[in-house]
N, C-alpha and C positions, 0 to 999 in steps of 0.2 A: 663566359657567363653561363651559369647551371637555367635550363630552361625549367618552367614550373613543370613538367612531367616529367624530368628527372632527379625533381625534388623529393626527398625520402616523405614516406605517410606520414609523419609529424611533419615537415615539411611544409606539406601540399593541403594536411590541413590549418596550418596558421594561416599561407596564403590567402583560403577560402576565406576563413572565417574574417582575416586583416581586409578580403573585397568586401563582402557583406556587411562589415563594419563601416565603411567606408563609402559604401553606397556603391561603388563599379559594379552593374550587376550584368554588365557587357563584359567583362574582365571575369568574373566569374562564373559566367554563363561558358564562356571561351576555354578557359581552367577545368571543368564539369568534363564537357563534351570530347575534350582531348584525352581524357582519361580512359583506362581499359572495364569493361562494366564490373567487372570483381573490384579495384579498387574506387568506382562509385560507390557501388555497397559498402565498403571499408568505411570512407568517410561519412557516409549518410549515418551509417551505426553507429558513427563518432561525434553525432551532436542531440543538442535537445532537439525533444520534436517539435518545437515551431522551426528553427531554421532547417530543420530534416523536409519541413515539407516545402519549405520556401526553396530551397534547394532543388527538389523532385522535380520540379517544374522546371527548371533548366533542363533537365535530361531530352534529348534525342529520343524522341517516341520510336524509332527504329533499334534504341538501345534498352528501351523501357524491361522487353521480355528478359531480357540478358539479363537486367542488374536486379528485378525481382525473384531472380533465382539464386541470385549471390548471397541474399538479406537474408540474416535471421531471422526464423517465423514468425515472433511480433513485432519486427519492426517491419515486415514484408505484410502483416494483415492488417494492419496502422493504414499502407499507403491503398492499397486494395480497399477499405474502405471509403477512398475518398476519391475512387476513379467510378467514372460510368461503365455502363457494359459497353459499349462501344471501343470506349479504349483499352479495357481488359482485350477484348478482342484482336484489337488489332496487336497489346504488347505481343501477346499468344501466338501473331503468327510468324511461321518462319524459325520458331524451336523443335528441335529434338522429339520425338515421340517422349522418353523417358523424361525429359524436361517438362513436358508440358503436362505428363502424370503427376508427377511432384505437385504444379503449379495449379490443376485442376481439382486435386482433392482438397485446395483452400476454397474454392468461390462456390458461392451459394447457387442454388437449383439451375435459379431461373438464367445465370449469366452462363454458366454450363451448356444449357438450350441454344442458344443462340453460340456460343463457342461449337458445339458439335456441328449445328447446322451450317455454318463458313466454312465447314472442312467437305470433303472429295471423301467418296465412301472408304478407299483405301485405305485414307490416314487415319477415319474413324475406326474402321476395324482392328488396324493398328492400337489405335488409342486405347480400345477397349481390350486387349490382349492383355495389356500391362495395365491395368486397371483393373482384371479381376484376379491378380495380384497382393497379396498386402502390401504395403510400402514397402516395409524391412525386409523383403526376401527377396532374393534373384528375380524374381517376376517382374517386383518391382522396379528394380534398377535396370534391368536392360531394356535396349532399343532394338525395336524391331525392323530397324533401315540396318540390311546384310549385304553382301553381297556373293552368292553362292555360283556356284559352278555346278555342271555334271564331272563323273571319273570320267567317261567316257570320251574326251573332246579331248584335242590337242592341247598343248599350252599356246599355238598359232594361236590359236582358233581364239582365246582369252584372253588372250595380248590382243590380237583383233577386236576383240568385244570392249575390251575396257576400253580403249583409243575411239572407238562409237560411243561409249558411255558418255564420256568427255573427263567427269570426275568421280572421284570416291568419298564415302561416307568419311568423315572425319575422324580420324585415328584410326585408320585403318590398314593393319599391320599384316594381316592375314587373309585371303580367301576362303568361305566354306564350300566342303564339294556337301552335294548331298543328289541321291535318286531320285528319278521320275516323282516319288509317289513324296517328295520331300522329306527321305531317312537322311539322317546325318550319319556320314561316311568319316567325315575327317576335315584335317584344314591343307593348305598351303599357305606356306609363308610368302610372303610378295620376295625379299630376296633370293627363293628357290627360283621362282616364276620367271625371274629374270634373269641368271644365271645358269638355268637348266638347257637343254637341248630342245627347241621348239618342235621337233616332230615328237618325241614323249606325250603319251598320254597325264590327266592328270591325275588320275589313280596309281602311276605310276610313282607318284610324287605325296603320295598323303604322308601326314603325324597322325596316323589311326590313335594314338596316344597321347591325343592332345586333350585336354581336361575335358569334360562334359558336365556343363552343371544343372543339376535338376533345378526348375522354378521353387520349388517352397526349401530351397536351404537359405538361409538363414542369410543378410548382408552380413553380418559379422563371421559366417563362417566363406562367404564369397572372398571375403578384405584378407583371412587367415590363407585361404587359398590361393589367390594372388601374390601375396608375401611371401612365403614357401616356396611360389613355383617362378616367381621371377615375372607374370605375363603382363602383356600391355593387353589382350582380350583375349577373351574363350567365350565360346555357344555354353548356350542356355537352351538344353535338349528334353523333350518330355518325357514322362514315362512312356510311351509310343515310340521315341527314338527319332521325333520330328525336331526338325530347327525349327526353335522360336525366335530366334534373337541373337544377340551379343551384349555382353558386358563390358567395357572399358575400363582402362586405369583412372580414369578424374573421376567416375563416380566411385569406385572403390578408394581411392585420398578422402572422399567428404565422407564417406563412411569410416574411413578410420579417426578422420579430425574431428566430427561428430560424437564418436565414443570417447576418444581423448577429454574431450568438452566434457562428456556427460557423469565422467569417471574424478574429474578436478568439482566439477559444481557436487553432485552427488554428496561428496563428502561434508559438503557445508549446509548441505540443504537445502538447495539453490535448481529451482527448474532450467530443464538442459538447455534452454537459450532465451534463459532472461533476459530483457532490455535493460542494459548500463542507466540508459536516459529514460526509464519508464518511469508515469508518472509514480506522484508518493503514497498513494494508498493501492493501489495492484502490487507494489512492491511489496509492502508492509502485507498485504493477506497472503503474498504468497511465503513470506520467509514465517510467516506470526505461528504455523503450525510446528516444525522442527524446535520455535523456541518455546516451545510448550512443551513440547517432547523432551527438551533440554533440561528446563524447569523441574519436570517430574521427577526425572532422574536426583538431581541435584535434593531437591527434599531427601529420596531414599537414603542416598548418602548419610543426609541432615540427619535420619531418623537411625542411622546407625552409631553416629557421632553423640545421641542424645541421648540410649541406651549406657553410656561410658562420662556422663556429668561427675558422677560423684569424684572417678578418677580422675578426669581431666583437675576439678577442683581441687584435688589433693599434691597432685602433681602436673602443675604449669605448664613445664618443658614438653611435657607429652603436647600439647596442643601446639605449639608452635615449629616440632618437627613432623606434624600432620601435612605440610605440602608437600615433604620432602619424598614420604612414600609415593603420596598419591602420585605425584608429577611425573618421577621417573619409572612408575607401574604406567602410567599415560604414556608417555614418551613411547618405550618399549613397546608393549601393545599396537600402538600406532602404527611402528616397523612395519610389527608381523602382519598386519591385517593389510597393508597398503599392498606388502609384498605378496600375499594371498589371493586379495582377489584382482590382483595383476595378472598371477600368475593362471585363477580361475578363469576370466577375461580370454587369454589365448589360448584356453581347451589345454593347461597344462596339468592341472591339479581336480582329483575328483577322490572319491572315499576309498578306493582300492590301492593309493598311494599317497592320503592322506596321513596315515597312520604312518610312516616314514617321515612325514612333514612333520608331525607331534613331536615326536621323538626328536630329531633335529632341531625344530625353535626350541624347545624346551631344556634341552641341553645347552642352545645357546644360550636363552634369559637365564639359566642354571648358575653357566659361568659367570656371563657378566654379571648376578645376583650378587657371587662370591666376592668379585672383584669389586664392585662399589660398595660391598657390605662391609668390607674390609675397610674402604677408604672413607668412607661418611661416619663408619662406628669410631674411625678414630679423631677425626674432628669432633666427634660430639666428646666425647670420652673427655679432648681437650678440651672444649668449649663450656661444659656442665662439669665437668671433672667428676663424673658419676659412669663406673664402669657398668652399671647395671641397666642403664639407660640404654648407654651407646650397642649395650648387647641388640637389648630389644629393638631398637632399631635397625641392627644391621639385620636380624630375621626377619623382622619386617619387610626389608625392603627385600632380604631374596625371594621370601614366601609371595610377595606381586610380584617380582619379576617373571618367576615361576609359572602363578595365574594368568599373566600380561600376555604368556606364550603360547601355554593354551587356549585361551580363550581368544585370543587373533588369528589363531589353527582353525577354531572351532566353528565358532559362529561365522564366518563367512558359507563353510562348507553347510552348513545348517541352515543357513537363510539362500543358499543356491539350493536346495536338495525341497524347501519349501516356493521356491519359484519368489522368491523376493530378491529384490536386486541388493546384493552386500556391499556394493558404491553407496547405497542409501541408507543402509543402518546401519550396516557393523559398525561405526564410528561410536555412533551414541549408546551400542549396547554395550560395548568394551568400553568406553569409559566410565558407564555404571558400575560394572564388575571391576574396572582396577580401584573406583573411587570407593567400594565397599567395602572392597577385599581388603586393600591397605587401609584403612581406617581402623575396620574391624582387628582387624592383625593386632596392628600396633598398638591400640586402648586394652585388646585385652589382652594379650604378654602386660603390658603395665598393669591392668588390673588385678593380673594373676599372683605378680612377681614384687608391686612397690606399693599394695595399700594390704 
């Protein structure tokens, strides 16, 4: 018999949802609290918010901090709106420094006050370390709970210390040594420490060559630098050469799953962690601008296609193989820009090797131009039995493919070089340009050539 926590999240949530329906609210109070707090967050984001909240209430007020940290930000300030300060306070204790940054730039002044003032000046100083910070940068993300050495001490002596400690920070792979006055020297890796010779000092044992990452780089360039270098953590060192901190691999995964999110919604138009179950009008004001922006577009097209009546009215067929450019100038485009600012996204592509990029899509949309221009002019050629058509169409369609390559080259690099995010336009600006360009194209070679 499969117990319900080893039931997959579809699963575990029909179960819920079959108690709730059912009225067992002992049974699903029981199903809740046996769960890990990341997949309470999973399920809580997986329903409307009446039972999201009826649900919350089941949680383990000791599990409370944990799973408001799992939540998407509006479904995480939904539930924060309907707790007193008192139990913010309490979720709040017993998290992570870095956690409880995250979780402190949501609440309002006054619950803040009384959150600082429950804490021991240590953990506030702490708190406030990584809080004048931005969110998005290393400052951000690390936790200031390390645990350092002096070079100078045996590795006895640390083996000693630790065994009084009792335990270690959580993920914690590596020792930092650092001087008297707190410069960082370097790390130990805990398998050295344990394998070395205990009378060895532990400078004897540094990765003087172990990453050092200043506070205001970027998370996104933290996540690239983790990826590359293979680490489960590295110090977060000032310009002074002081240890501040450490960084972790789980906050560097939500930092990548975060831009993954933000690179899929982006393209739709879509804010980076819409609520699925938000209600129907925040939805609608939040999507009602892109389809404005959509709208525009689509006239200009309109006012391209409206310039070329007379022709259309003389010759039919030209209007009816109008999607055929546009679509596969869409398609195409789409490629190149997806593959672009993918590739802009990992610090791969910038204007001093862009001009190599041009030239490559453009060769490629080139070829494949040829190749479908080849096979679509002969369908039509069949289809209207008019070779003068199926011409104009097959330039058509190379002449956008051509544009499709450039301009999914172009404008990403152009809206990064302008500090706009090209997850969030290039989409709708490339498909202006192909829906112009092949309209244009196509009505006037017909224009030129069949009236």
């Amino acid at each position: 018999m499969i117990t319900e926590t080893r039931l997959p999240k579809a699963g575990r949530l029909a179960a819920l949802l079959e108690a709730l329906d059912s009225g067992t609210l002992r049974s699903a109070n029981r199903l809740v609290n046996a769960l890990h707090p990341a997949e309470i967050a999973a399920l809580l984001e997986s329903m409307p918010p009446a039972r999201r909240e009826l649900v919350w209430e089941f949680v383990d007020p000791e599990l409370e901090g944990e799973v408001l940290l799992e939540l998407s930000e509006p479904v995480r300030l939904a539930l924060l709106e309907q707790m007193d300060a008192q139990e913010i306070v309490a979720a709040a204790e017993g998290l992570e420094v870095d956690d409880l940054a995250d979780l402190v730039r949501e609440l309002p002044e006054t619950v803040n006050r009384q959150l600082l003032e429950s804490m021991d000046r240590q953990h506030r100083e702490r708190l406030d370390t990584v809080l004048s910070f931005p969110e998005d940068s290393a400052g951000g993300l690390m936790n200031t709970d390390t645990v350092s050495v002096r070079a100078d001490v045996s590795i006895e002596t640390v083996l000693r210390y630790l065994r009084m400690r009792g335990e270690l920070p959580d993920r914690t792979d590596r020792l930092f040594v650092a001087d008297r006055r707190g410069q960082y020297l370097g790390t130990v890796p805990l398998p050295r420490l344990l394998t070395e010779d205990p009378e060895r000092l532990v400078g004897d044992c540094l990765e003087p060559e172990a990453p050092r990452i200043d506070p205001t780089m970027s998370a996104h360039d933290v996540a690239n630098l983790f990826q590359q270098r293979d680490l489960l953590s590295a110090a977060v060192v000032d310009a002074d050469g002081r240890l501040l901190g450490r960084i972790t691999v789980d906050d560097v995964v939500d930092v990548i799953r975060m831009e993954g999110e933000h690179s899929v919604r982006s393209m739709a138009g879509l804010d980076d962690e819409e609520d699925v179950f938000a209600p129907i009008l925040p939805s609608t004001r939040r999507r009602l601008f892109w389809l404005g922006i959509n709208l525009l577009t689509a006239f200009l097209a309109a006012a391209v296609v409206r310039n070329f009546e007379s022709t259309i009215a003389k010759v039919a067929a030209l209007a009816a193989l109008m999607p055929v450019v546009a679509s596969m100038g869409g398609i195409a485009g789409t490629q190149t820009v997806t593959l672009i600012v993918r590739a802009i996204a990992l610090g791969q592509v910038q204007w001093n090797n862009g001009r190599w990029l041009l030239f490559k899509e453009m060769a490629v949309g080139g070829l494949n131009g040829l190749i479908w221009a080849a096979v679509v002019g002969g369908i039509v050629w069949f289809w209207f039995g008019t070779p003068v058509i199926a011409a104009i169409l097959a330039a058509a369609l190379l002449i956008n493919l051509l544009a499709a390559a450039a301009v999914g080259v172009l404008v990403p690099l152009i809206l990064k070089r302008l500090r706009i995010d090209p997850a969030l336009s290039a989409g709708v600006i490339l498909t202006t340009f192909t829906d112009c360009i092949g309209f244009a194209t196509l009505l006037g070679l017909g224009a030129l050539f069949l009236t």
